[in-house]
C-alpha positions as semicolon CSV with decimal commas, in nm:
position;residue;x (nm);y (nm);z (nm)
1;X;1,859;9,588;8,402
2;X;1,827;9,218;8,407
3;X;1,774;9,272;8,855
4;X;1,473;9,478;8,719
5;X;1,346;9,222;8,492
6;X;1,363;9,001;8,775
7;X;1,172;9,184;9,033
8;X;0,921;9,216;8,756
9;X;0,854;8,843;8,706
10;X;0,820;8,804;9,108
11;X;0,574;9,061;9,087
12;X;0,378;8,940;8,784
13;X;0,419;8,574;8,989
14;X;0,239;8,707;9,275
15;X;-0,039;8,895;9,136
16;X;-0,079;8,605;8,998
17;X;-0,135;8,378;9,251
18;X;-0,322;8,637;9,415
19;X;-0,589;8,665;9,135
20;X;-0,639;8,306;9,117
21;X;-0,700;8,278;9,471
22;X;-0,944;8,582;9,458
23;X;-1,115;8,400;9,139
24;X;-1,132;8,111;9,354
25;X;-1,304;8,239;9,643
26;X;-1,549;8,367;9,420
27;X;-1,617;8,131;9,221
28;X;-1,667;7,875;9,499
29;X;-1,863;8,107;9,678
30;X;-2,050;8,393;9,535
31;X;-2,158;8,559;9,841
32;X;-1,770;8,602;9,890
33;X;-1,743;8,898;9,607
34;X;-1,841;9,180;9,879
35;X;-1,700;9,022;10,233
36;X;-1,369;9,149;10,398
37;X;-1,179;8,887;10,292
38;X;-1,231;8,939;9,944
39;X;-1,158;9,358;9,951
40;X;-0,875;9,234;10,156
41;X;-0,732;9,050;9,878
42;X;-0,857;9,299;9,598
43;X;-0,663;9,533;9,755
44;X;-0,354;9,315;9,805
45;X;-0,373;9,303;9,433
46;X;-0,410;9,603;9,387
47;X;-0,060;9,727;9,559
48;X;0,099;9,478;9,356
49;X;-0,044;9,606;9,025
50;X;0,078;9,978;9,093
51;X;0,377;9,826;9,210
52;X;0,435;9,621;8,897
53;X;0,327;9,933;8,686
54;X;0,608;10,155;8,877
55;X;0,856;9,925;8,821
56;X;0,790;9,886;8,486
57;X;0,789;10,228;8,423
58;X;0,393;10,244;8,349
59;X;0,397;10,026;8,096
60;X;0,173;9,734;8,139
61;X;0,389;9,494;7,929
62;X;0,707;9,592;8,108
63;X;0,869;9,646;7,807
64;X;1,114;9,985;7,752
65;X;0,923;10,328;7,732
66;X;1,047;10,490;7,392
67;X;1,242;10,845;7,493
């Protein structure tokens, strides 16, 4: 249980790095919000969402789904 926890908090740690670097781009550059780069990295962060939501059983809060 507690190697579960764990692998959620690297997960939540990435996405968010990842979503302040996509913030960033943006909001240096606003032309950025459509380019490659950017659906690149929307997408990155997108895997790691579904992958944070699987792991936490769906739950967004990762907290234990009631039986």
């Amino acid at each position: 249980m507690k190697e579960k926890r764990l692998k959620e908090i690297r997960i939540l740690n990435k996405i968010e790095k990842i979503r302040e670097k996509m913030h960033n781009m943006i909001k240096h550059d606003k032309g950025t919000m459509f380019d490659d780069e950017t659906v690149v990295v929307s997408q990155h962060l997108d895997e790691l969402i579904v992958e944070y939501l699987r792991s936490s059983g769906g739950n967004c809060r990762g907290e234990a789904q009631e039986s």
